[in-house]
C-alpha positions as CSV (number, residue, x, y, z in Angstrom):
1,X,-208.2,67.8,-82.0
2,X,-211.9,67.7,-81.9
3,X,-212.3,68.4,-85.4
4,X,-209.7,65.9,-86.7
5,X,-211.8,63.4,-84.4
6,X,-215.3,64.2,-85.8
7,X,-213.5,63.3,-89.1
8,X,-212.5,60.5,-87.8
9,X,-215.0,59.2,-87.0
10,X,-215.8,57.1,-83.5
11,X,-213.6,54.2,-84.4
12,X,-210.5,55.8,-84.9
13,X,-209.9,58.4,-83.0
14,X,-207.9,61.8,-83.1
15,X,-205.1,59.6,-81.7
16,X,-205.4,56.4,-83.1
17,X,-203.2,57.0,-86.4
18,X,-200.0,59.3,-86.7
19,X,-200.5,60.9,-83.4
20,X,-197.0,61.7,-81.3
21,X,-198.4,63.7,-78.4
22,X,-197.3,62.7,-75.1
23,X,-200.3,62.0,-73.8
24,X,-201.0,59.7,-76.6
25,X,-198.6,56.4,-76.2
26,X,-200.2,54.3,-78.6
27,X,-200.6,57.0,-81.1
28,X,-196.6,57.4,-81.0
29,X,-196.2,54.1,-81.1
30,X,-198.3,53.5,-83.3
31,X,-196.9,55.7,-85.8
32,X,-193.7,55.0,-85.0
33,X,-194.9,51.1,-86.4
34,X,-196.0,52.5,-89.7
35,X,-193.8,54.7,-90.5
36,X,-190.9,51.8,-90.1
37,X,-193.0,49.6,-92.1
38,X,-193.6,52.1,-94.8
39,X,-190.0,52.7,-94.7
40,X,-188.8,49.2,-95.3
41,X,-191.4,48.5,-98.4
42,X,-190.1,51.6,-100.1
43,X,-186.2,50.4,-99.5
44,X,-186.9,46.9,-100.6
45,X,-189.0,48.1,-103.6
46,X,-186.1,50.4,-104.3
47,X,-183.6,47.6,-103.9
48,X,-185.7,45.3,-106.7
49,X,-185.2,48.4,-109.0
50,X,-188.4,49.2,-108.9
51,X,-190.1,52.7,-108.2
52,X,-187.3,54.8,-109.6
53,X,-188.7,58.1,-112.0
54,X,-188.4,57.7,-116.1
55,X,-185.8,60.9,-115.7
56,X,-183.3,59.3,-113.5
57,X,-183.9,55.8,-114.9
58,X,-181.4,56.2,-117.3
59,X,-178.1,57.1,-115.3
60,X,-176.5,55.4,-112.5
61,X,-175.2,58.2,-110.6
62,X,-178.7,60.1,-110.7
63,X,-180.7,57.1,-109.8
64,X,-178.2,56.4,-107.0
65,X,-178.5,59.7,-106.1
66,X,-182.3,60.1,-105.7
67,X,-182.6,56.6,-104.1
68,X,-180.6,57.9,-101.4
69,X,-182.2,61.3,-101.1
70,X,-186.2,59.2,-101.0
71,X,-184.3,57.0,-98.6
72,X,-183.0,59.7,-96.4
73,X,-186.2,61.3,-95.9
74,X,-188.1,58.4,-95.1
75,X,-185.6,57.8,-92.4
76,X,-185.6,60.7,-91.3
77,X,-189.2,60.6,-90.4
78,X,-188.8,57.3,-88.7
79,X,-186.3,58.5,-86.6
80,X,-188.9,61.6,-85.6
81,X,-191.9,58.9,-84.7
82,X,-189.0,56.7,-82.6
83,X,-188.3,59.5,-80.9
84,X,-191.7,60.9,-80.0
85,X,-192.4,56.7,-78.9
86,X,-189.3,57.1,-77.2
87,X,-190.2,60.2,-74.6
88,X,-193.9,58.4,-74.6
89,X,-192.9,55.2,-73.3
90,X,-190.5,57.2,-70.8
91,X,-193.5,59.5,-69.5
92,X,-195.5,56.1,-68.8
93,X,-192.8,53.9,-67.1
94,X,-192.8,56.1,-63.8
95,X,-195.8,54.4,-63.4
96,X,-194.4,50.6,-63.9
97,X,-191.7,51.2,-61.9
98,X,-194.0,52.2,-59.0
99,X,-196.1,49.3,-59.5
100,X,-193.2,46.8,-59.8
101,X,-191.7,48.6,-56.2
102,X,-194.9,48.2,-55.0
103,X,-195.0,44.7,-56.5
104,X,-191.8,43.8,-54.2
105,X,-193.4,45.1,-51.0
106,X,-196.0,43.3,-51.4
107,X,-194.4,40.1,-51.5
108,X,-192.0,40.6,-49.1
109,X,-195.4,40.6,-46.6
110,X,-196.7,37.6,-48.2
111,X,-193.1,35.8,-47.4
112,X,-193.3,37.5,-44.1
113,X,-196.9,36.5,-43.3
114,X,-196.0,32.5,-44.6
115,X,-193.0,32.2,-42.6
116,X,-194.6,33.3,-39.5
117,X,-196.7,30.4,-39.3
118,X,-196.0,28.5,-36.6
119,X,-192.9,30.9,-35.9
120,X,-195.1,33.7,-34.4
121,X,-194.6,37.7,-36.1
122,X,-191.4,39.3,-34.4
123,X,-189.8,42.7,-34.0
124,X,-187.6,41.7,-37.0
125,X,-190.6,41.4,-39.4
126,X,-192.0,44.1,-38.5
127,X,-188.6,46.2,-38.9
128,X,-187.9,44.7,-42.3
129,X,-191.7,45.6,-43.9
130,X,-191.1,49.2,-42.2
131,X,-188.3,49.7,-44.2
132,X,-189.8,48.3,-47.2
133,X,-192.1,51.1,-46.6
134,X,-189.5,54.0,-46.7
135,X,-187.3,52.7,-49.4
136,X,-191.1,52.0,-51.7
137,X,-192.0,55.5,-50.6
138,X,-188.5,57.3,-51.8
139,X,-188.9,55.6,-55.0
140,X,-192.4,56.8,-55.3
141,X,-191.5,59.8,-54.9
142,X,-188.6,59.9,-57.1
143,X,-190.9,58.3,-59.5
144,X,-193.2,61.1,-59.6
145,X,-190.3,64.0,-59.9
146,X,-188.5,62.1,-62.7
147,X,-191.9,60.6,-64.6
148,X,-191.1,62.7,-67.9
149,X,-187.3,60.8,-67.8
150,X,-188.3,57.4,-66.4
151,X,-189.2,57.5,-62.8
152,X,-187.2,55.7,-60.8
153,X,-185.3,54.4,-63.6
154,X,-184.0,57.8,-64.7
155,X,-180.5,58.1,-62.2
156,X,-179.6,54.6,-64.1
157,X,-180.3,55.8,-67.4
158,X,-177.0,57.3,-69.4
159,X,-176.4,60.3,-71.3
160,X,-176.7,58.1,-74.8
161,X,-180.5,57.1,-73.2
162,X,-180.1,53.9,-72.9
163,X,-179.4,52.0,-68.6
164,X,-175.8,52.3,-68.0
165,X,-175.2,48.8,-66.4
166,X,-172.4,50.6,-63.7
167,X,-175.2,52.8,-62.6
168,X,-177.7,49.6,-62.3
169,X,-175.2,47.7,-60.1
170,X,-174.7,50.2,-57.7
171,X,-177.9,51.4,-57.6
172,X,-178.8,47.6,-56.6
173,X,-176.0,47.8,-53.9
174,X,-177.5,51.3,-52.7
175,X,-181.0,50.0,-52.0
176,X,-179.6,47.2,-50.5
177,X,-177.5,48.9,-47.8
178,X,-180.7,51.5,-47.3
179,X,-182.5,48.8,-46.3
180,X,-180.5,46.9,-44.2
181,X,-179.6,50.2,-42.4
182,X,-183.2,51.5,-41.5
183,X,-183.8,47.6,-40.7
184,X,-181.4,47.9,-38.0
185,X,-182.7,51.2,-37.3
186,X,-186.3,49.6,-36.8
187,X,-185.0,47.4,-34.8
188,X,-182.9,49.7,-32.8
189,X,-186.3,51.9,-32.3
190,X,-188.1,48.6,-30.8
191,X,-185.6,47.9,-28.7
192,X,-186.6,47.9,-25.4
193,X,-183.3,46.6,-22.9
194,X,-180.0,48.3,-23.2
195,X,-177.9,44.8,-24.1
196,X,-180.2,44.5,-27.4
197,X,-179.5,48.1,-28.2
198,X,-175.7,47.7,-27.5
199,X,-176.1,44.3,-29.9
200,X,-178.0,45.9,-32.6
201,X,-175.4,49.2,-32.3
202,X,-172.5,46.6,-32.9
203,X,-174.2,45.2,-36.0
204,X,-173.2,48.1,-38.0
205,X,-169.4,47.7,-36.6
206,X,-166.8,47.9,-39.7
207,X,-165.6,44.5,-38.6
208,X,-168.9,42.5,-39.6
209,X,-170.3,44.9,-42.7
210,X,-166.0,45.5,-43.6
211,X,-166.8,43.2,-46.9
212,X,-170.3,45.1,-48.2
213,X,-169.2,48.5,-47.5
214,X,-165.6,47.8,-49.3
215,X,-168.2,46.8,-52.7
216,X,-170.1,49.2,-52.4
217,X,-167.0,51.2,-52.2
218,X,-165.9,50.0,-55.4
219,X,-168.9,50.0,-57.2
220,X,-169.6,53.3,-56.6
221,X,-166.8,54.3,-57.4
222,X,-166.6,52.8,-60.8
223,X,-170.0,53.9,-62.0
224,X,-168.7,57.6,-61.2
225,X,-165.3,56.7,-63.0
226,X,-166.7,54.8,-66.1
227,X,-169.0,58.3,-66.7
228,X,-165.7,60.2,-66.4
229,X,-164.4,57.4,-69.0
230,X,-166.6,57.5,-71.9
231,X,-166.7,61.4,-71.4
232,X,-163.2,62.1,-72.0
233,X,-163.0,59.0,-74.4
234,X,-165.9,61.2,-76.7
235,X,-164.3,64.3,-76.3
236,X,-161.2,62.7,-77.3
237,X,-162.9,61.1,-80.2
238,X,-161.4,57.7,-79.1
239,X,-165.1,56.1,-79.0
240,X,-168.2,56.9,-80.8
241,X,-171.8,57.2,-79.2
242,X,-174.9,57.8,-80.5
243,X,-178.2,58.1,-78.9
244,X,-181.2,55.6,-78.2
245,X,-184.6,56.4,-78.8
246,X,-185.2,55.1,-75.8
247,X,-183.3,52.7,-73.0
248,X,-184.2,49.0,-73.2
249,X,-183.6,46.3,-70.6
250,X,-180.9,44.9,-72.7
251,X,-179.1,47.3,-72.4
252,X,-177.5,46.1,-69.6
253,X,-176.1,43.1,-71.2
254,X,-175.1,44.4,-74.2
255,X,-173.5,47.0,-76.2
256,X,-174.2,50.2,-78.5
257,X,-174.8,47.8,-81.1
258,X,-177.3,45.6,-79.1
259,X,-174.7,42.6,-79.2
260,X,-174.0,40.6,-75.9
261,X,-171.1,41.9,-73.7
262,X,-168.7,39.8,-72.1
263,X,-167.8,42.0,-69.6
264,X,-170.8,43.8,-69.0
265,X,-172.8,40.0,-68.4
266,X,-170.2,38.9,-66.1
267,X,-170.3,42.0,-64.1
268,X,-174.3,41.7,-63.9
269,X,-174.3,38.3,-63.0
270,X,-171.6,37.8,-60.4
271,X,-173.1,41.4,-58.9
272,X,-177.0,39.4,-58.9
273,X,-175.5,36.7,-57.6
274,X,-173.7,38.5,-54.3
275,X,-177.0,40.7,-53.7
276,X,-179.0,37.9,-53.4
277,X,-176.7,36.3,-51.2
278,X,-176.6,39.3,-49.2
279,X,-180.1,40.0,-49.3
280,X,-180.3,36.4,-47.8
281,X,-177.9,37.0,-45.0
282,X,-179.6,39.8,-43.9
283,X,-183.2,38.1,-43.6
284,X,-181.2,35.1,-41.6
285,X,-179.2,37.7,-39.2
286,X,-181.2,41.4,-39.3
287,X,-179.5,42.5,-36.3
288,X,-176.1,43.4,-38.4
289,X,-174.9,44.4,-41.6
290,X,-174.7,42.1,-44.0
291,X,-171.5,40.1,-43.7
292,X,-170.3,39.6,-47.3
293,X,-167.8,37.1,-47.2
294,X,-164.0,38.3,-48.2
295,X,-163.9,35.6,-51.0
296,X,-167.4,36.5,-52.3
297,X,-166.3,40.2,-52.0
298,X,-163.5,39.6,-54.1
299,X,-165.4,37.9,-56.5
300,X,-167.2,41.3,-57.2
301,X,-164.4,43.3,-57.2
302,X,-162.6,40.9,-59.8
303,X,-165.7,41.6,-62.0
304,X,-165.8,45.4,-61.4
305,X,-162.0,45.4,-62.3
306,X,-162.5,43.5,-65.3
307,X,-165.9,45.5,-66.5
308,X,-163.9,48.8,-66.0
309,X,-161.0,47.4,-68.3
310,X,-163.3,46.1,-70.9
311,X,-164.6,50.1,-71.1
312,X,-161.2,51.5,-71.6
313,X,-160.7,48.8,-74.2
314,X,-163.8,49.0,-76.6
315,X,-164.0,51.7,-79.1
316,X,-161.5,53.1,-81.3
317,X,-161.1,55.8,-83.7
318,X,-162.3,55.7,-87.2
319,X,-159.5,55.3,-89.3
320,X,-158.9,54.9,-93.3
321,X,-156.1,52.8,-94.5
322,X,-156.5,53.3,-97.9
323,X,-158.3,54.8,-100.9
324,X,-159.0,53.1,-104.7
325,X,-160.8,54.0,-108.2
326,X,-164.1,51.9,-107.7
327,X,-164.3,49.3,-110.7
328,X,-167.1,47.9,-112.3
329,X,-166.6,44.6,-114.6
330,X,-165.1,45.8,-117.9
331,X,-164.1,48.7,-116.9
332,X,-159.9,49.5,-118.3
333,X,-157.3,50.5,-115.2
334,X,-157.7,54.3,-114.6
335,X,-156.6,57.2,-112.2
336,X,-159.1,58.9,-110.6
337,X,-160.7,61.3,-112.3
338,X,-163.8,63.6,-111.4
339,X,-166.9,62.1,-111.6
340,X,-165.4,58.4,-110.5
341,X,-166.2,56.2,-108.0
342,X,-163.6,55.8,-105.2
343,X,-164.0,53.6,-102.6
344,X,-162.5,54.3,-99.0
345,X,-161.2,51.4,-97.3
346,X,-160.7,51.5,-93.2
347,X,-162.9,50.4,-90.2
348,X,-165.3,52.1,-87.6
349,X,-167.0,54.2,-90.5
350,X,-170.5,52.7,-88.6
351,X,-170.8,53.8,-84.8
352,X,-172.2,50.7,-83.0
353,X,-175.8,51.7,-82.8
354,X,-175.8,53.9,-85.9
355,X,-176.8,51.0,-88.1
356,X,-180.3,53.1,-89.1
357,X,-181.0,54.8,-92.5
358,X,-181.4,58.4,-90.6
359,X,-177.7,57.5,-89.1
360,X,-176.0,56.6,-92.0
361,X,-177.6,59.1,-94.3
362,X,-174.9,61.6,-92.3
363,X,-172.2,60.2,-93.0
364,X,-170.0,62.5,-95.0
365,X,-166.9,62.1,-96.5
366,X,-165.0,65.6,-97.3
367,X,-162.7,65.5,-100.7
368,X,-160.5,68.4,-100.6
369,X,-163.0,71.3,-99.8
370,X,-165.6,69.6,-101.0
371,X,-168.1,67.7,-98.7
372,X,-170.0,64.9,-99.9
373,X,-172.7,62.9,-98.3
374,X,-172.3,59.2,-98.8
375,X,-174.7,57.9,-100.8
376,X,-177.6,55.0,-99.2
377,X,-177.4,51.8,-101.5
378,X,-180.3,49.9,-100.6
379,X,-180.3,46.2,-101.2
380,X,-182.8,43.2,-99.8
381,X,-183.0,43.4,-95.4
382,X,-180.6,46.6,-95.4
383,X,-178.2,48.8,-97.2
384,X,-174.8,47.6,-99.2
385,X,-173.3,51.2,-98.6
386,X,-172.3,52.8,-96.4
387,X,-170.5,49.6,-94.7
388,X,-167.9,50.3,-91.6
389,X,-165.3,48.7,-93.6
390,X,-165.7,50.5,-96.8
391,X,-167.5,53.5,-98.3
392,X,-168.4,54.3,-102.0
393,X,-168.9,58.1,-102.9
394,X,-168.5,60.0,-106.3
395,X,-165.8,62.3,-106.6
396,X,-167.8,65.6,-107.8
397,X,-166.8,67.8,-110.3
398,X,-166.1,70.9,-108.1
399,X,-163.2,68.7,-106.7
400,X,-160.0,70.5,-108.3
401,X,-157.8,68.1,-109.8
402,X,-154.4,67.8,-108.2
403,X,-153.7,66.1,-105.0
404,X,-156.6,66.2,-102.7
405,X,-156.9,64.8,-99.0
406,X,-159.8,62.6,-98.6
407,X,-161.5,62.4,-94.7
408,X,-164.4,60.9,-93.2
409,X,-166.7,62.2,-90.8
410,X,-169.3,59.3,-89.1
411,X,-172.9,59.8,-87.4
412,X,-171.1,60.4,-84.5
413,X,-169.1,63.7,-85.5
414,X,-165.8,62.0,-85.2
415,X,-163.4,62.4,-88.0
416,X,-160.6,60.1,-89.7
417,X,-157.5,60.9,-90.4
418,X,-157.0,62.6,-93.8
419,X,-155.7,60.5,-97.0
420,X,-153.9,61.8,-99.8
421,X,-155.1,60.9,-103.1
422,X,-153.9,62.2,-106.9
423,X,-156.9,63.2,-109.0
424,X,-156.5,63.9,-112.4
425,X,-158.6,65.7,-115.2
């Protein structure tokens, strides 16, 4: 490393370029950002026609063929920088998470310290920044044993690396209760007459906390179920996944594909909106539990129900529906024939979230025995093949002629169902 810096020189640096160590967060992302922008001048100079080798020039198939192979490789080593800037930026959030916690206790002791002007500093203030304390100091701590997978992010982060937005929720519903708990607890601890202890003992009664605990009940319970869900759902190859480079705030809002949920934005915003109001009927009434209203309480649970439905609904398998001769203008009505075009006709071909060149470049489509990777057509701002609705692939000349089943298999490993088709000699 010192030698590649004394070549270097002082400006640059030994990570200033292509660098991907882990200790090195602007050299991954750095080289993350120009390998992505090498990447898309060579696919829009190879959608312009441009760039292509005098051999190849002169055929099609071949040029089509060694587009997508340049293409594929390139992507390929985009997807290597995105994932060493991926594990970077998680070894460096531990420590934004800290600082945001911190961030939050903080300000709680400002609000504290303004609101006892003219009020005087009670027993109940003191009790609540206590607790701030703990809960700060748990997820410091958890911070620091998770900092390679996100700190205090990492229980909310999913198996596909991106924030699962069940886990989020009832994480927020889990710090909540903590805290109101070792409030009381503080409290309880100060207490100095056996009436206020009997009071503050009563506070966490099922009666007055009956509408919290039954949502945090629920939630709970559907962040465990909805990891249950998509497991079996993959296994089953009823949904697709494919993993993040890394997990992005968004994610909470939206799905594989980076579109906008409906039922994961209802669920966040109606589950924001009741810990708030929760947070805010503990600061007016510290001695108790928080006492969620029944209606709010619903509320939630409405939006858990419907979130958990919305997960058994989304995905599907892949599926083809049919299979034609591809046809260019002028062409005379053929059979296929080795050597052709054919283009497969279905939908979910494209996992959400496997719209990248290093995704699509694995899509294979097997044709009898013989497996064939679809080729990348490049055009301006993205690629016209592979699509999720249609795919165009050669049949090659080891495919015997005869009647041959024709199957897909997507980035995700899941498979269609097989199509007969007749090809001839």
């Amino acid at each position: 490393m010192a030698v590649q810096e004394a070549r270097q020189g002082p400006d640059t640096g030994a990570h200033a370029g292509g660098c991907t160590c882990g200790d090195c967060p602007h050299g991954a992302r750095e080289g993350h950002r120009r390998a992505v922008a090498a990447f898309l001048s060579r696919r829009d100079e190879f959608a312009a026609g441009q760039g292509l080798p005098a051999a190849v020039a002169h055929s099609v198939s071949a040029s089509r063929q060694w587009v997508s192979e340049e293409l594929a490789q390139s992507a390929e080593l985009v997807a290597e920088r995105g994932r060493a800037e991926g594990q970077a930026w998680l070894a460096r959030l531990w420590l934004r998470t800290t600082y945001t916690v911190w961030t939050a206790v903080l300000a709680l002791l400002l609000t504290q310290s303004i609101t006892a002007v003219g009020a005087g500093w009670s027993d109940a203030r003191t009790a609540g920044l206590l607790a701030a304390l703990a809960v700060a100091g748990a997820l410091t701590a958890a911070s620091w044993f998770h900092r390679a997978r996100g700190g205090a992010l990492a229980p909310v982060i999913g198996e596909d690396n991106r924030l699962s937005t069940s886990r989020a929720v009832a994480a927020a519903w889990v710090l909540l209760v903590a805290y109101a708990v070792l409030v009381l607890a503080g409290r309880l601890a100060a207490a100095s007459g056996p009436h206020e202890r009997d009071a503050l003992i009563s506070g966490l009664a099922l009666e007055r906390g009956a509408g919290v605990v039954t949502v945090l009940a629920v939630v709970c319970g559907i962040a465990v179920l909805v990891r249950r869900v998509v497991g079996l759902r993959v296994l089953g190859q009823r949904l697709q996944k494919v993993r993040a480079h890394r997990p992005r705030a968004a994610d909470l809002l939206t799905d594989d594909s980076g579109r906008g949920a409906f039922a994961d934005i209802q669920y966040v915003l109606i589950s924001a909106v009741a810990v708030v109001f929760a947070a805010v009927r503990l600061a007016r009434r510290p001695d108790q539990l928080p006492d969620l209203p029944w209606g709010l309480a619903l509320v939630v649970l409405v939006s858990a129900a419907t979130y958990l439905a919305g997960k058994y609904a989304e995905g599907g398998r892949p599926v083809i529906l049919s299979v034609v001769r591809s046809r260019e203008a002028g062409d005379l009505d053929a059979p296929i024939r080795t050597g052709d075009d054919i283009e497969i006709r279905g939908a979910g071909f494209v996992p959400p979230g496997a719209q990248t060149a290093d995704r699509l470049s694995r899509m294979v489509v097997r044709i009898g025995t013989v497996h064939v990777h679809v080729p990348l057509v490049p055009v301006t701002g993205g690629f016209s093949n592979p699509a999720d609705a249609l795919l165009t692939v050669p049949v090659p000349a080891d495919v015997e002629p005869g009647r041959v089943e024709v199957q897909v298999v997507t980035a995700a490993g899941v498979e269609t169902n097989r199509y007969t088709i007749d090809v001839t000699d």
